[in-house]
C-alpha positions as CSV (number, residue, x, y, z in Angstrom):
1,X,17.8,55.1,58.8
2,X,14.4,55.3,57.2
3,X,13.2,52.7,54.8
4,X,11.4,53.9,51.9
5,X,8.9,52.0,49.7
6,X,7.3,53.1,46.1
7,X,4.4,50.7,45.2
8,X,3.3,50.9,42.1
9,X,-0.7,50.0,41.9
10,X,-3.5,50.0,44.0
11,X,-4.7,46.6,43.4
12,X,-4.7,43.8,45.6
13,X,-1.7,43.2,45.7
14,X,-0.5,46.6,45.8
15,X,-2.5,47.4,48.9
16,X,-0.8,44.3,50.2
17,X,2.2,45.3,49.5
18,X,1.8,48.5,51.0
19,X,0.5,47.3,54.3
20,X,2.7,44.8,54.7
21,X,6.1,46.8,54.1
22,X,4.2,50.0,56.4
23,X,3.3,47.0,59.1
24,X,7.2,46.2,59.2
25,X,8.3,49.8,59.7
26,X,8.7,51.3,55.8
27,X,7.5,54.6,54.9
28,X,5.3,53.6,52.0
29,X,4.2,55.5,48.8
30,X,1.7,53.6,47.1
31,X,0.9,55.4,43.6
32,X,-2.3,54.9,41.8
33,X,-3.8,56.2,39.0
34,X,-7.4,56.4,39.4
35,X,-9.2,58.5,39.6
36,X,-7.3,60.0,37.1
37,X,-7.1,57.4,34.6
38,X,-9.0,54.0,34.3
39,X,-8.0,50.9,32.8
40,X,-10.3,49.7,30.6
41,X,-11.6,46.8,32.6
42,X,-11.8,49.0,36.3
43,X,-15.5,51.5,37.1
44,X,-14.8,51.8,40.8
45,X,-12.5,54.6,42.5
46,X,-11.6,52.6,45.3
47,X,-8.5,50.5,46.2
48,X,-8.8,46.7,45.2
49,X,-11.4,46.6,43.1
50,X,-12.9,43.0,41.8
51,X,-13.2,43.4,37.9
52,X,-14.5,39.8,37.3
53,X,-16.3,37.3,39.5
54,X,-16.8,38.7,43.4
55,X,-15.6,34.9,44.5
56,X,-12.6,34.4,46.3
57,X,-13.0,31.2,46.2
58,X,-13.4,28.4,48.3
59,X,-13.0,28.7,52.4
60,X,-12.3,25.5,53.5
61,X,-8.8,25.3,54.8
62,X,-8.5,21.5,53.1
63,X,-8.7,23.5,49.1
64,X,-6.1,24.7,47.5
65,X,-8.0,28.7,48.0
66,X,-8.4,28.0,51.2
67,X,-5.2,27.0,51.9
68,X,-3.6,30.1,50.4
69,X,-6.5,32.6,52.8
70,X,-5.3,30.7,55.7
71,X,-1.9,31.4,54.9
72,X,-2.0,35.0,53.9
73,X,-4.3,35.5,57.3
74,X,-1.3,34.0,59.2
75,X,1.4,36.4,57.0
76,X,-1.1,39.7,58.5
77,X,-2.9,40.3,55.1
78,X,-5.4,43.2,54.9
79,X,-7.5,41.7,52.2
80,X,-8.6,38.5,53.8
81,X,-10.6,40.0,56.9
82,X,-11.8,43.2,54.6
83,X,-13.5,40.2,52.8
84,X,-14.6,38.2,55.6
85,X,-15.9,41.9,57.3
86,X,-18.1,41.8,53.6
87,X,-18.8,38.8,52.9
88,X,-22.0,37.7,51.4
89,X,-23.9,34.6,51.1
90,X,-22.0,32.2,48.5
91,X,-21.8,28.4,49.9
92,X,-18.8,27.2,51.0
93,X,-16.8,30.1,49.0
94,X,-15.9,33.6,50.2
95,X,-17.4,36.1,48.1
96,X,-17.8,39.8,49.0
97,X,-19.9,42.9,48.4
98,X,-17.5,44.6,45.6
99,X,-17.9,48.1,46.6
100,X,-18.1,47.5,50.7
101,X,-14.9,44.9,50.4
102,X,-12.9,47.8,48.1
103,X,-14.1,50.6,50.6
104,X,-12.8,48.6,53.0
105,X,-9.5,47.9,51.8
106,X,-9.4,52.0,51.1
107,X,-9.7,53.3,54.3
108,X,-7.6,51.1,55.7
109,X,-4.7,51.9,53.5
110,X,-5.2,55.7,53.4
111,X,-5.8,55.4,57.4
112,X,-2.4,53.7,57.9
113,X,0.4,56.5,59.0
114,X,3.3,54.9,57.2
115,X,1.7,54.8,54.1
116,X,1.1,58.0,51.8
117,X,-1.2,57.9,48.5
118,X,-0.1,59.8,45.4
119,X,-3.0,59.7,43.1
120,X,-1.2,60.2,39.8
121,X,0.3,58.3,36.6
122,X,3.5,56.6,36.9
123,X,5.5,56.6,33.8
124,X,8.4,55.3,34.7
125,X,10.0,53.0,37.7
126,X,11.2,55.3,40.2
127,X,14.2,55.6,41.8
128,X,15.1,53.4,45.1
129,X,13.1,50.2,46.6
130,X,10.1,49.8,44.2
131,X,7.3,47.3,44.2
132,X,5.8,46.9,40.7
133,X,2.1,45.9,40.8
134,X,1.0,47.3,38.0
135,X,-1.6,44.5,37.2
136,X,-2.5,42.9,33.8
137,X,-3.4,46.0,31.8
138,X,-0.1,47.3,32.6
139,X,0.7,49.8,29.0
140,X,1.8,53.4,28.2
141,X,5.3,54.4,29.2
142,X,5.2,52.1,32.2
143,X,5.0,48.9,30.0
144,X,7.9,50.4,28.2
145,X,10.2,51.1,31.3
146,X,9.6,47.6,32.5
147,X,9.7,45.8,28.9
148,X,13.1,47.6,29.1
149,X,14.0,46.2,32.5
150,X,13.3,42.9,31.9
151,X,14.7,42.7,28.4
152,X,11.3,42.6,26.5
153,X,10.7,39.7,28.4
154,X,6.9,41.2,28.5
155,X,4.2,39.2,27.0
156,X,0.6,41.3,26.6
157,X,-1.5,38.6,25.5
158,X,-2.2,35.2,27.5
159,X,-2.7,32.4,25.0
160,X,-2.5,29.1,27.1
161,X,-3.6,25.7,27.3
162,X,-5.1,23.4,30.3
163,X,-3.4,22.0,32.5
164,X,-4.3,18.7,34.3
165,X,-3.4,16.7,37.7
166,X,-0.9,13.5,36.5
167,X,-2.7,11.6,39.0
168,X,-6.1,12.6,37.6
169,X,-5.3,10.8,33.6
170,X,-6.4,7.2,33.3
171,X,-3.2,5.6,31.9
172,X,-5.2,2.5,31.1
173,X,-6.0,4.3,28.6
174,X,-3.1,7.0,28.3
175,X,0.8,6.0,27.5
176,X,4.3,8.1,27.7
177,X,6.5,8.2,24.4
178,X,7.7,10.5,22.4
179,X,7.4,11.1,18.9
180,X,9.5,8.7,17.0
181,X,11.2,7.5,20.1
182,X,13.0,11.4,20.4
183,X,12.6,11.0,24.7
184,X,11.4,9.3,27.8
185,X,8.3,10.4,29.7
186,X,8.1,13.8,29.3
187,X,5.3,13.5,27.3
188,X,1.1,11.7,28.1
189,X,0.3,10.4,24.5
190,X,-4.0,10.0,24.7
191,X,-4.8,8.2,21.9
192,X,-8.3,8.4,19.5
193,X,-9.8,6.0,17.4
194,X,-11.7,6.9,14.2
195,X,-15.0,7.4,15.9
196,X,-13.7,8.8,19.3
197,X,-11.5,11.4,16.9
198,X,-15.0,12.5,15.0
199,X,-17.4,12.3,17.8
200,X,-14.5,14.7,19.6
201,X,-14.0,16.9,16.9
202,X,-18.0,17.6,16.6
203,X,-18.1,18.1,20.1
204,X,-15.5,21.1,19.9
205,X,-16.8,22.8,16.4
206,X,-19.6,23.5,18.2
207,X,-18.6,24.3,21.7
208,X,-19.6,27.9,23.2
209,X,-16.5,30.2,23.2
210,X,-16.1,33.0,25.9
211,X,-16.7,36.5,25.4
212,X,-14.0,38.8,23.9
213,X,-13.8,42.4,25.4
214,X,-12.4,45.0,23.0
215,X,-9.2,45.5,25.2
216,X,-8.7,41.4,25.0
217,X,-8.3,41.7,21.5
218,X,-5.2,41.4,20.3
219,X,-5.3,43.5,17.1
220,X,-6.2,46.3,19.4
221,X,-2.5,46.3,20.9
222,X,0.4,48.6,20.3
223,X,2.6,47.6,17.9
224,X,5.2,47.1,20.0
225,X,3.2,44.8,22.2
226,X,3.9,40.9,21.7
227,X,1.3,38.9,20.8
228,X,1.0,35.7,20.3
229,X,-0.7,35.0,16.7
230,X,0.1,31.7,16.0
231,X,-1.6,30.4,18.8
232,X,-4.9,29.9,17.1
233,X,-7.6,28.1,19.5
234,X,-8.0,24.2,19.2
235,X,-11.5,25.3,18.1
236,X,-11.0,27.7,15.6
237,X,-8.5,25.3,14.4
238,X,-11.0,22.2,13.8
239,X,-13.6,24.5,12.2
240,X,-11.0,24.9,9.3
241,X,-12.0,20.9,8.5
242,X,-12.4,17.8,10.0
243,X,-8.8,16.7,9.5
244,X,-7.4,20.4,10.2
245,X,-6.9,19.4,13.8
246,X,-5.7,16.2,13.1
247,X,-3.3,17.4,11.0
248,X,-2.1,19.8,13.3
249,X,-2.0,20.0,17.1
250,X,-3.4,16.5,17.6
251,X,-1.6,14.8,14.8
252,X,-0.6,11.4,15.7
253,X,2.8,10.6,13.3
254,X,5.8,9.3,15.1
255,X,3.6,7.5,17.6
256,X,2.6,4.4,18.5
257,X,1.1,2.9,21.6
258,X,3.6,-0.2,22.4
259,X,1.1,-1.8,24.9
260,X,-1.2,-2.6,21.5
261,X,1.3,-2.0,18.6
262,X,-1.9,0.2,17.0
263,X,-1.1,3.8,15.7
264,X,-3.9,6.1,17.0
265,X,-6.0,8.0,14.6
266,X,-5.0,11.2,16.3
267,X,-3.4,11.8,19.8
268,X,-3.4,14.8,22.3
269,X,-0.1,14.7,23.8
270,X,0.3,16.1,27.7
271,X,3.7,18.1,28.0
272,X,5.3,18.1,31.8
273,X,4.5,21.8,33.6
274,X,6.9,21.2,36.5
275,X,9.9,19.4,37.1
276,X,8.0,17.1,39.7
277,X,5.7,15.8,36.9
278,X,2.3,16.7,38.7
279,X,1.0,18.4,35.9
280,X,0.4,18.0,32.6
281,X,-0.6,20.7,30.0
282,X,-2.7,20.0,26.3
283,X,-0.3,20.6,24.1
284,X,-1.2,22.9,20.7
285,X,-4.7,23.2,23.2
286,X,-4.9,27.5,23.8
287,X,-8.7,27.7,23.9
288,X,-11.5,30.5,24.2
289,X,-14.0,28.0,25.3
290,X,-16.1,29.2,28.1
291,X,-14.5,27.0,31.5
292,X,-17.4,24.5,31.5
293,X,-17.1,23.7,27.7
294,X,-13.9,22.7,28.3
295,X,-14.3,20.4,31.0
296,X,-17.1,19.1,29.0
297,X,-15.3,18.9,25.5
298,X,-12.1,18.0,26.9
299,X,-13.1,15.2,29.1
300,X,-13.8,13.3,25.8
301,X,-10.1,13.0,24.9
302,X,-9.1,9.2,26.1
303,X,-7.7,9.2,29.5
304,X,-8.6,12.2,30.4
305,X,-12.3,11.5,31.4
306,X,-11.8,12.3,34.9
307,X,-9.1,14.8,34.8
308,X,-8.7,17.4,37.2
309,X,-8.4,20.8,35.9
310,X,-6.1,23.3,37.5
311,X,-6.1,25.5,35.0
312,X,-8.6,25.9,31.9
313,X,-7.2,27.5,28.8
314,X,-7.2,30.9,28.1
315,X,-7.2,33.6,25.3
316,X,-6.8,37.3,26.7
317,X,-5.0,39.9,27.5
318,X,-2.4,39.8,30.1
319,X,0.2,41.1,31.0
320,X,3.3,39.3,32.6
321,X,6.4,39.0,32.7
322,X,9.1,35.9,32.5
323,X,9.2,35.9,36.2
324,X,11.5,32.0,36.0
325,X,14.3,34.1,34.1
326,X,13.6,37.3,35.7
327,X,12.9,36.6,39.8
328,X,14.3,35.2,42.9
329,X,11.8,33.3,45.0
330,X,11.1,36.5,47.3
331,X,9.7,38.6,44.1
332,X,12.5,40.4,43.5
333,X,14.7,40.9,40.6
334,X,17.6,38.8,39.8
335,X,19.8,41.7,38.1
336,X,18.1,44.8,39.9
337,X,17.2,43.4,43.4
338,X,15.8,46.6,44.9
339,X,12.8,46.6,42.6
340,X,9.8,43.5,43.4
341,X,7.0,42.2,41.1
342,X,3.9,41.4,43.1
343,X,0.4,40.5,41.8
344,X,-1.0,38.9,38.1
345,X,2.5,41.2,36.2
346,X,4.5,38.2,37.9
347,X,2.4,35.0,36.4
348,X,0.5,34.1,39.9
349,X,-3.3,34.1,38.5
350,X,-6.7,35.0,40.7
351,X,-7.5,37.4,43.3
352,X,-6.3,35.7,46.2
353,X,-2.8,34.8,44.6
354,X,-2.2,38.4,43.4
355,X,-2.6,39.4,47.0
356,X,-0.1,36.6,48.7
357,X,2.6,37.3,45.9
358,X,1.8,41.2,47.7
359,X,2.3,40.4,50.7
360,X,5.2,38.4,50.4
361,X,6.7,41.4,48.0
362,X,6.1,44.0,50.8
363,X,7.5,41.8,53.9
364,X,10.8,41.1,51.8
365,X,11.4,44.5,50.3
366,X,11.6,45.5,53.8
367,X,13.7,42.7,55.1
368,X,16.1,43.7,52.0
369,X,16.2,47.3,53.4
370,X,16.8,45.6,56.9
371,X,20.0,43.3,55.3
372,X,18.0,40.4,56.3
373,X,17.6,36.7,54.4
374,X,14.3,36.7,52.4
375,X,11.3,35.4,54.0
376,X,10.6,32.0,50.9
377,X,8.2,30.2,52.8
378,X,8.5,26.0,52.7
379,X,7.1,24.9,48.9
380,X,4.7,22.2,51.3
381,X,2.7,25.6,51.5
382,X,0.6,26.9,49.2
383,X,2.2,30.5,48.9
384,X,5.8,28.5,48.4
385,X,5.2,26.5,46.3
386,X,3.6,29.9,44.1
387,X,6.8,32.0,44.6
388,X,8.9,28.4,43.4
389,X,6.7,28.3,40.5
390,X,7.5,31.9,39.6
391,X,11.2,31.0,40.1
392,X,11.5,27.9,38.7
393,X,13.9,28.5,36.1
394,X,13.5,24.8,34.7
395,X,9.9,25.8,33.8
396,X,10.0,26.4,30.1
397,X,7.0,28.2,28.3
398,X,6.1,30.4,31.6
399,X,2.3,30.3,31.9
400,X,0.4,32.1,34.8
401,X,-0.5,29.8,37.1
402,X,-3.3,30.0,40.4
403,X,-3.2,28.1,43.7
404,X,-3.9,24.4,43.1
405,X,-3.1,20.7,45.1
406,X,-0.7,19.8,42.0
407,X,1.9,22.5,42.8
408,X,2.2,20.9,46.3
409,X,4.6,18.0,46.8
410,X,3.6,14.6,47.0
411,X,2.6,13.9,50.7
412,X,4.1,10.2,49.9
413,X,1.1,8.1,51.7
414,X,-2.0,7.2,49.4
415,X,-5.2,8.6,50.4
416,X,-8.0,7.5,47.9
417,X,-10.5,9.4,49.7
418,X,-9.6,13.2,47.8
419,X,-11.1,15.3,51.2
420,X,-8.7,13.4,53.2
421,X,-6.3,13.3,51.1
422,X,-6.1,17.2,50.6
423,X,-6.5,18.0,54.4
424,X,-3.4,15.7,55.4
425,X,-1.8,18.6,52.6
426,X,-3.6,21.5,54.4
427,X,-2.4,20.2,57.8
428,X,1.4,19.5,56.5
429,X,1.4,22.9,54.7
430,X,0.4,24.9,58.0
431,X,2.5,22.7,60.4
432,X,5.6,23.4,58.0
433,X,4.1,27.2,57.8
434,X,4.6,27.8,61.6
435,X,7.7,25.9,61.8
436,X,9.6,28.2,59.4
437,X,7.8,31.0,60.9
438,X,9.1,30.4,64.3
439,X,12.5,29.8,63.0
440,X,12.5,33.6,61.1
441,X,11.1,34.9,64.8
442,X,14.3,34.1,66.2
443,X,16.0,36.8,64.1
444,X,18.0,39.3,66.2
């Protein structure tokens, strides 16, 4: 019997999607709508095209990027070696020549026999297997048809906070309570002094925000679009008066630090992201500070002078879904398991992640077609442990999240030096990698 395939987008993680399912045997129709229609934030008529930075980030097998690359090279992605073929000079990171690295990508996708390009607008989620990879500018009738199939659980703007590393925040400074003794350790309490609290909030009045592009705006949405309004930055928050912070996302009642017996003059409190407690977001912190203002600014807050970022704060828009109520760990969905998510519309944030989460949408729509078990790779790999964080129904306030050490499990030995440390994870992730990949080539 023929497998069939409709892919919805033409990003990079539609293209991966594509050629992944056609690789496996699927007759693929990949629908995009350029040239006939242009988001607002894509100028270029070819497949996969790089809106932001041209960075894909670190190479270097023993980072969290370079990880995933190595991963999705092993998995037979077309985006990796497209960008490797147009690479340009960038360090240690892999950045590529926009327009060569999407031509690239093009040919290869129109070139491939089992996959046929309808240039046209989709409107509505078609019939049969579907891959959704729509991207984060996803509106129109689409948005609609999918806010109805996942129960208008569709957010449109992206207000989040940082997130740090647990192992990263100096709890010589730091301690765990809840306020007025409501919990255990779910929560980091950094406390400020007087002077710490007003040399802080200066700092942050006057920090440099990011740019806003008209579509980012969130006044500029449809009405039926949610947004988030009463997540007001930290910044635009403190400008309000020197207490207005104090008094709202960093105000300290309920607490006090039991090591001293002193209430702070104002806290930031650190909220558990994932079950493990590896990371840690700012709570009451959604920010439009430009990245290095926030490292900056940020590193003031006690205990936190060293932190490890794996996420910055941001303000924009964005659309994705509530993939932890909505998805099984393969990208499919839980209540209509013939139609996958794949790319930034599923909460997996960057370039490189948007492709994996394609990759691994294409391989298991096919292997769904087949009546085979879903290829979830092991969460020691960096591609797991993305698809478990997508999945994770015990993760409450779904943010998007890229590829980072802190999603990885523990290795359990202590490594102070942080190279070594992160290879012995690169090595564990890619023995574990071929190990379940030699187990799934036993199929019959």
């Amino acid at each position: 019997m023929e497998k069939k395939i409709t892919v919805i987008g033409g990003g990079l993680a539609g293209c991966e999607a594509a050629w992944s399912a056609a690789q496996a045997g699927a007759q693929v129709t990949l629908i995009e709508m350029k040239p006939l229609k242009f988001s607002p934030a894509h100028k270029y008529g070819g497949f996969a095209e790089l809106v932001c930075s041209n960075s894909l980030k670190a190479s270097r097998v023993n980072s969290a990027a370079g990880l995933l690359k190595e991963e999705m090279r092993r998995l037979g992605s077309v985006t990796v070696p497209c960008a490797e073929e147009n690479a340009v000079a960038a360090g240690g990171a892999l950045a590529v020549d926009r327009e060569k690295f999407s031509d690239s990508v093009t040919k290869k996708i129109r070139s491939h026999p089992n996959i046929t390009v309808k240039n046209e607008i989709c409107q509505e989620i078609p019939e049969g297997c579907c891959i959704i990879a729509s991207g984060p500018l996803t509106e129109g009738r689409l948005a609609e048809s999918i806010g109805r199939l996942c129960g208008n659980r569709l957010s449109f703007f992206d207000a989040a906070a940082p997130i740090v590393t647990f192992d990263s925040v100096n709890m010589d400074k730091a301690f765990f309570a809840a306020r007025y003794g409501r919990g255990g350790d779910d929560y980091i309490n950094c406390p400020f002094t007087k002077e710490e609290y007003l040399a802080f909030h200066s700092e942050l009045v006057n920090a440099q925000s990011a740019p806003v592009h008209d579509f980012d705006r969130p006044e500029n949405s449809r009405d039926d679009f949610t947004v988030y309004e009463g997540c007001m930055p930290i910044e635009v928050l403190a400008k309000r008066g020197e207490d207005a912070a104090r008094y709202g996302a960093m105000k300290p009642v309920g607490l006090t630090d039991s090591r001293t017996g002193i209430k702070p003059y104002a806290v930031v409190q650190l909220r558990r992201e994932n079950a493990e407690g590896t990371l840690f977001n700012l709570v009451g912190f959604q920010t439009n500070l430009k990245f290095p203002e926030q490292k900056r600014v940020f590193s003031m807050i006690p205990g936190l002078e060293n932190a490890e970022f794996v996420r910055y704060g941001v303000m924009h828009r964005n659309s994705f879904i509530d993939s932890p109520r909505l998805l099984n760990g393969d990208f499919s969905m839980r209540n209509s398991p013939e139609i996958f998510f794949a790319g930034q519309i599923t909460g997996v944030e960057g370039y490189m992640e948007s492709a994996a989460s394609g990759i691994l949408a294409g391989i298991n729509a096919v292997r769904r077609l087949d009546g085979k078990a879903p290829l979830i790779l092991p969460r020691e790999t960096m591609t797991g442990a993305l698809s478990r964080y997508i999945s994770d129904e015990t993760v409450e306030n779904f943010q998007p999240m890229g590829a980072n050490m802190g999603i990885l499990p523990d290795i359990g030995v202590r490594i102070k030096d942080k190279q070594e440390r992160y290879q012995a994870v690169a090595d564990r992730a890619l023995a574990a990698f071929e190990e379940y990949m030699e187990g799934i080539s036993d199929e019959r």
